[in-house]
C-alpha positions as CSV (number, residue, x, y, z in Angstrom):
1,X,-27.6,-29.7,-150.9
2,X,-29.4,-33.0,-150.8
3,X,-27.9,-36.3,-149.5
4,X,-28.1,-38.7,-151.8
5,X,-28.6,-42.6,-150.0
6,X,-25.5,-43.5,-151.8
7,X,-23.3,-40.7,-149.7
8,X,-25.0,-41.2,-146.8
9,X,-24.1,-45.1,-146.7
10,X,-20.8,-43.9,-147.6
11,X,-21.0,-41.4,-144.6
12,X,-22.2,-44.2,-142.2
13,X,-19.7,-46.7,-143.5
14,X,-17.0,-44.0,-143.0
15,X,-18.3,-43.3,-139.3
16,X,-19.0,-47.4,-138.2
17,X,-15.3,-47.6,-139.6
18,X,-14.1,-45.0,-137.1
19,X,-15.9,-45.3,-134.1
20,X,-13.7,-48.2,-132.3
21,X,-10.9,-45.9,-132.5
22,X,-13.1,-44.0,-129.7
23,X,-14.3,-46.8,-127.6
24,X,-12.5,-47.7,-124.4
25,X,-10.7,-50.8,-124.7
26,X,-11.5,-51.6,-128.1
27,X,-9.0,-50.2,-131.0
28,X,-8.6,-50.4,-134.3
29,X,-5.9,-52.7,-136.1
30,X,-4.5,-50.0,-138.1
31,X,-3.0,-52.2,-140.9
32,X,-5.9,-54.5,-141.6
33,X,-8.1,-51.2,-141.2
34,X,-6.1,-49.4,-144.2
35,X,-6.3,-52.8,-146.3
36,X,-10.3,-52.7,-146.3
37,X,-10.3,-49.1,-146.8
38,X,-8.3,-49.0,-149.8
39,X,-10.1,-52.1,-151.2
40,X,-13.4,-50.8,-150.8
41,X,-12.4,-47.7,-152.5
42,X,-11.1,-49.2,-155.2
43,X,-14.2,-51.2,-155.6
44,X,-16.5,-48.2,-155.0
45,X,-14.4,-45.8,-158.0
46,X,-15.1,-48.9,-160.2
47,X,-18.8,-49.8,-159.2
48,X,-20.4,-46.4,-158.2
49,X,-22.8,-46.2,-160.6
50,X,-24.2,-49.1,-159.9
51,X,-24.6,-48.4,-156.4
52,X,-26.3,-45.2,-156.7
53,X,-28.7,-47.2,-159.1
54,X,-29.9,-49.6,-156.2
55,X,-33.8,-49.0,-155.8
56,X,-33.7,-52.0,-152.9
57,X,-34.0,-50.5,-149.3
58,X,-33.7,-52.2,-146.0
59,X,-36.8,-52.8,-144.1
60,X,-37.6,-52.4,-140.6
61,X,-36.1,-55.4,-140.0
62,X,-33.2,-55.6,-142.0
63,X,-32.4,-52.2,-140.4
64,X,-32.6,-53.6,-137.0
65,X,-30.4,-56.5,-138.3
66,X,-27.8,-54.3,-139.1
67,X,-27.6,-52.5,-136.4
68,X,-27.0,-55.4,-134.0
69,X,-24.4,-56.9,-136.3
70,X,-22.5,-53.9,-135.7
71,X,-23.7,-53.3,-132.3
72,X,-22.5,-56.7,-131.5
73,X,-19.1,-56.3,-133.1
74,X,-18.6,-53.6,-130.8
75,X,-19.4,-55.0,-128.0
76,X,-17.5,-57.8,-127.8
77,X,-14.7,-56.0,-129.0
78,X,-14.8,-54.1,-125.7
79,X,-15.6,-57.5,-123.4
80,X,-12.5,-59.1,-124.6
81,X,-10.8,-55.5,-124.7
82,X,-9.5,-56.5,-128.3
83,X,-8.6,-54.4,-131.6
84,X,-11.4,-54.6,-134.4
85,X,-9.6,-56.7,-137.3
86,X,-10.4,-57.7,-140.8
87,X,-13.4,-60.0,-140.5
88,X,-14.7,-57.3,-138.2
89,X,-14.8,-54.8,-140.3
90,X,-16.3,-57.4,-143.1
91,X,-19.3,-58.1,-140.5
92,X,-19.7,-54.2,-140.0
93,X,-19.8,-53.0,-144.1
94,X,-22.3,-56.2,-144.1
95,X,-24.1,-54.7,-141.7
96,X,-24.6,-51.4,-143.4
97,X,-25.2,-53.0,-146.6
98,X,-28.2,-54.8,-144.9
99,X,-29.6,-51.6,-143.3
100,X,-29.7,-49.7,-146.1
101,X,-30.7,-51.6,-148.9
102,X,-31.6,-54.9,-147.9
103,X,-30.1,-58.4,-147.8
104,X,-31.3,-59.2,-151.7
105,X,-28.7,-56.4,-152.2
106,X,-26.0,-58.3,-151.9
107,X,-26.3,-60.0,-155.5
108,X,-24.3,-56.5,-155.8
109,X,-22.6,-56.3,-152.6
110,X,-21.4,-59.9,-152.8
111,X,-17.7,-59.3,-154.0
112,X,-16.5,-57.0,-151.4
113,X,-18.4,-58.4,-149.0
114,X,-16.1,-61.8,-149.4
115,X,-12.6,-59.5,-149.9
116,X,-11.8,-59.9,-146.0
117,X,-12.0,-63.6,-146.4
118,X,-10.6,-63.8,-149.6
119,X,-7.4,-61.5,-148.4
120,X,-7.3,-63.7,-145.0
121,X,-6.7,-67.2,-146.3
122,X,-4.1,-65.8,-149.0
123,X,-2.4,-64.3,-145.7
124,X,-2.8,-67.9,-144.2
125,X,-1.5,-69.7,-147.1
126,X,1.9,-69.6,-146.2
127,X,1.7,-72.9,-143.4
128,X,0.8,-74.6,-147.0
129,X,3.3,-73.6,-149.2
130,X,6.7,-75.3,-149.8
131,X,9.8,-74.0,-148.5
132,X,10.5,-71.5,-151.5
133,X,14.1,-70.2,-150.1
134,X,14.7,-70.3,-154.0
135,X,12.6,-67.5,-154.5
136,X,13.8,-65.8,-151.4
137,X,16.9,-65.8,-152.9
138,X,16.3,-65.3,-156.8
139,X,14.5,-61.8,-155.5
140,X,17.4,-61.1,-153.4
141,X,19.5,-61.2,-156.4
142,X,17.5,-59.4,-158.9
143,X,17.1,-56.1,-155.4
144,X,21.2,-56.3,-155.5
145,X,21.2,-56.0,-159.2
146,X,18.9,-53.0,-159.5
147,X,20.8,-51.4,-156.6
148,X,24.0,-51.9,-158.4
149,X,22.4,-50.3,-161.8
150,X,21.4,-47.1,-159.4
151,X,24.9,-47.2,-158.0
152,X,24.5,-48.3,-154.8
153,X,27.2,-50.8,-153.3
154,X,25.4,-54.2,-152.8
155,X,26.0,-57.5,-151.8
156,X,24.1,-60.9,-151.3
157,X,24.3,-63.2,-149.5
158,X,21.4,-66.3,-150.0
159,X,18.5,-64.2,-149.2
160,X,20.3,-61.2,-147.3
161,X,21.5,-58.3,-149.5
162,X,23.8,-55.7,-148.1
163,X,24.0,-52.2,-148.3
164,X,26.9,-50.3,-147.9
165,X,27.2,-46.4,-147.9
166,X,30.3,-45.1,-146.7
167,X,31.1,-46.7,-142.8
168,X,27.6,-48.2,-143.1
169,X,26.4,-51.2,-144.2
170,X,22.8,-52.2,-143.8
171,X,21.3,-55.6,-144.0
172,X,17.9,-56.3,-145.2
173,X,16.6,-60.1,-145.0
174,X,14.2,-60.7,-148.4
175,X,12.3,-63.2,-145.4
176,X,9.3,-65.6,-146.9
177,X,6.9,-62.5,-146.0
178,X,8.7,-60.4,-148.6
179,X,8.3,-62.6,-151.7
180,X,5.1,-61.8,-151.9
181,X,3.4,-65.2,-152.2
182,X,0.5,-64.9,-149.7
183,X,-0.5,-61.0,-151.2
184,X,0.3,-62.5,-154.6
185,X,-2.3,-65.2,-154.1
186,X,-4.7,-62.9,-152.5
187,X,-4.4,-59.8,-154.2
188,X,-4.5,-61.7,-157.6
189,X,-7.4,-63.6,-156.4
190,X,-8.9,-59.9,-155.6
191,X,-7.7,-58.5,-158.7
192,X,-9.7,-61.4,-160.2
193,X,-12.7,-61.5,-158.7
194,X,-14.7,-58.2,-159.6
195,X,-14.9,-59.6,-162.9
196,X,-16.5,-63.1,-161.4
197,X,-19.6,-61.1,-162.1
198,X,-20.0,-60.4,-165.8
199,X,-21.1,-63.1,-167.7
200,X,-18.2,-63.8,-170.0
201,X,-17.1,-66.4,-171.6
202,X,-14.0,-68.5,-169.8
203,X,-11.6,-68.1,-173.3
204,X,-11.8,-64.6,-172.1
205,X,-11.6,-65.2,-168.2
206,X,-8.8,-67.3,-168.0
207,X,-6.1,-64.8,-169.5
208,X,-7.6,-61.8,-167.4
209,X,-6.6,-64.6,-164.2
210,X,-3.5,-64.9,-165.2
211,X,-2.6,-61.5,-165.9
212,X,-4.5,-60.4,-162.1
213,X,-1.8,-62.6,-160.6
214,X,1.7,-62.0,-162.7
215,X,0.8,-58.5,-162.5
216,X,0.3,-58.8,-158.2
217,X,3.6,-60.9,-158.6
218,X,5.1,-57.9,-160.5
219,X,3.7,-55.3,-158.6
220,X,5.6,-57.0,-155.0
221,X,9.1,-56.8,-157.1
222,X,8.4,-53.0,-157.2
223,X,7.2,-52.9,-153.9
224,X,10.8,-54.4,-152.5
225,X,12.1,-51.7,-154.8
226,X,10.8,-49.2,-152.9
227,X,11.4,-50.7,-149.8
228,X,15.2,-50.9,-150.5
229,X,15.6,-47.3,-152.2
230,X,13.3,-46.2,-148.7
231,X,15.9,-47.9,-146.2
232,X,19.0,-46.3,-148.3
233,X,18.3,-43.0,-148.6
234,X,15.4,-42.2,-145.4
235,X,16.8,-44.3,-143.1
236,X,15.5,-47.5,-141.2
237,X,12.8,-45.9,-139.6
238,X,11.2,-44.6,-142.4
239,X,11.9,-47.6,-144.2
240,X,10.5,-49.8,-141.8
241,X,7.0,-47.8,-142.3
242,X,7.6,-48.1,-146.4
243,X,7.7,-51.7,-145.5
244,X,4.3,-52.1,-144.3
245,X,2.4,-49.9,-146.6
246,X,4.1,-49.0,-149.8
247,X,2.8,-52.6,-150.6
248,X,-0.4,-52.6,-150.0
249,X,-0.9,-49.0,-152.0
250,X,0.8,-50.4,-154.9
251,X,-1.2,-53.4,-155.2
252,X,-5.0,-51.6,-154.9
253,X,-3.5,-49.0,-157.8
254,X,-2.8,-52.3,-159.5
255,X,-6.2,-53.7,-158.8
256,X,-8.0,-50.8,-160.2
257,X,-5.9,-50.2,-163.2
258,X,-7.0,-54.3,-164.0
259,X,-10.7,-53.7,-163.0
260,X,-10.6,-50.7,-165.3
261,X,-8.9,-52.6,-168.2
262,X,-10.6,-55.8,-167.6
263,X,-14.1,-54.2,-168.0
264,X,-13.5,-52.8,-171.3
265,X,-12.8,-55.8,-172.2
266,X,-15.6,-57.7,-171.1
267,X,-18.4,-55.9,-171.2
268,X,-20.3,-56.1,-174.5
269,X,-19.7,-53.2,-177.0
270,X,-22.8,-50.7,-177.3
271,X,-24.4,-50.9,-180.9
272,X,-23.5,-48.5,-183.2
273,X,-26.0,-45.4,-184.2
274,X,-27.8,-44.9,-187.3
275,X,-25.4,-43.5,-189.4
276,X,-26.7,-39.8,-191.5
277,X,-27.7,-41.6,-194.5
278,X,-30.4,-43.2,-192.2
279,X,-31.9,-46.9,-192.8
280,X,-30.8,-49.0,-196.1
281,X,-35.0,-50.4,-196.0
282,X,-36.9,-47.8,-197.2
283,X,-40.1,-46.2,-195.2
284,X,-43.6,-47.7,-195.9
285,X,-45.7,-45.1,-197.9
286,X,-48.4,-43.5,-196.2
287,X,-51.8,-44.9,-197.7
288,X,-54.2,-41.8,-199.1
289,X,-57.0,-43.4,-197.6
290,X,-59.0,-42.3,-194.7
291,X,-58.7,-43.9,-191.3
């Protein structure tokens, strides 16, 4: 069977990924790794075909640039003896995208090429944001309601809601981190942004923007569902591990159900065939006379 270029970048990108996990002193920061992942597969399931229509390919050049951006990354990755992050692995799919088809690909490439900068300031957001300990505690209300409607014994108190079960009683802190705001800003922002690329008009933009973001808002409420039913009935550990990544799982399902949605909606319909009865002009006559 014949590698197609389109597998084989998805085979190199796969590999690049993977590699620091096998270089001494330099690692791979696990969380930030299974965030790019996910996105890029989300955005690959959505843009495939477009992708495996690229004609562009790197030149001898662009190949060698690539191969020092990620040879670079690498490196000083192992001089500082430090984990490959976000904006890492950014530079390294950059990298690939360069080798293989050339830098003029980006006009394709140029969306998840900006998702590790995108998803970084709506991480850093939160040294701007007001104190929202209203928020903190509305949410830890509405967890101690739905615990209550499930029959679980809970309590709040300001932002802490208690669990009880039997001698037990387990607190869990709805802290600044678990409202959401930061992935709410940059996971709407993402859910938002694959679209930047159709030419649409903005009466149509502007309610897609608004529901990328109330749906990331709504899809962090039942992410601390989760995390609460986790911590009742699998234990802390467990819990603590549906803390980290139950999140981020729900919100890339979100983000391609809304890519999905959102492109239906925007791109322009197909006309419709000729119909059986054919043309309403009739055909011109053929003329009897010789050519």
């Amino acid at each position: 069977m014949q590698i197609t270029r389109g597998q084989a970048f998805l085979m190199a990108l796969v590999g690049t990924y993977l590699v620091p996990a096998a270089i001494p002193r330099v690692g791979l920061d696990y969380p930030y790794f299974f965030i790019m992942v996910l996105v890029l597969m989300a955005w690959f399931a959505i843009k495939w075909s477009s992708v495996k229509a690229i004609k562009t390919k790197g030149s001898t050049l662009e190949i060698v640039l690539g191969a020092l951006i990620i040879l670079a990354i690498y490196c000083e990755k192992f001089i500082i003896n430090s984990d490959v992050g976000l904006l890492d692995l950014l530079f390294i799919f950059s990298g690939l995208v360069v080798a293989f088809y050339g830098i003029r690909s980006f006009k394709l490439f140029w969306v998840p090429a900006t998702y590790g900068i995108v998803l970084l300031l709506g991480y850093q957001l939160e040294n701007l944001l007001p104190d929202y300990v209203a928020l903190q505690n509305w949410m830890a209300q509405v967890m101690a309601d739905s615990m209550r409607l499930l029959g679980i014994h809970a309590t709040v108190a300001g932002h802490v809601v208690y669990l009880s079960s039997g001698s037990l009683v387990l607190g869990l802190n709805v802290e600044g981190d678990c409202t959401g705001i930061q992935g709410v800003l940059a996971f709407g922002m993402l859910s938002t942004m694959a679209v930047l690329d159709i030419k649409a008009k903005m009466s149509k933009l502007i309610p897609l923007f608004i529901i990328g973001f109330v749906g990331a808002f709504l899809i962090n409420i039942v992410r601390l569902f989760g995390v609460f039913l986790s911590f009742e009935y699998l234990g802390a550990t467990i819990g603590a591990e549906v803390h980290v990544y139950l999140g981020y799982l729900l919100f890339i399902v979100w983000v391609m159900v809304f890519w999905s949605l959102a492109f239906r909606y925007l791109m322009p319909k197909s006309p419709h065939p000729l119909t059986a009865s054919g043309p309403t002009t009739p055909p011109a006559r053929l003329s009897s006379s010789p050519l």
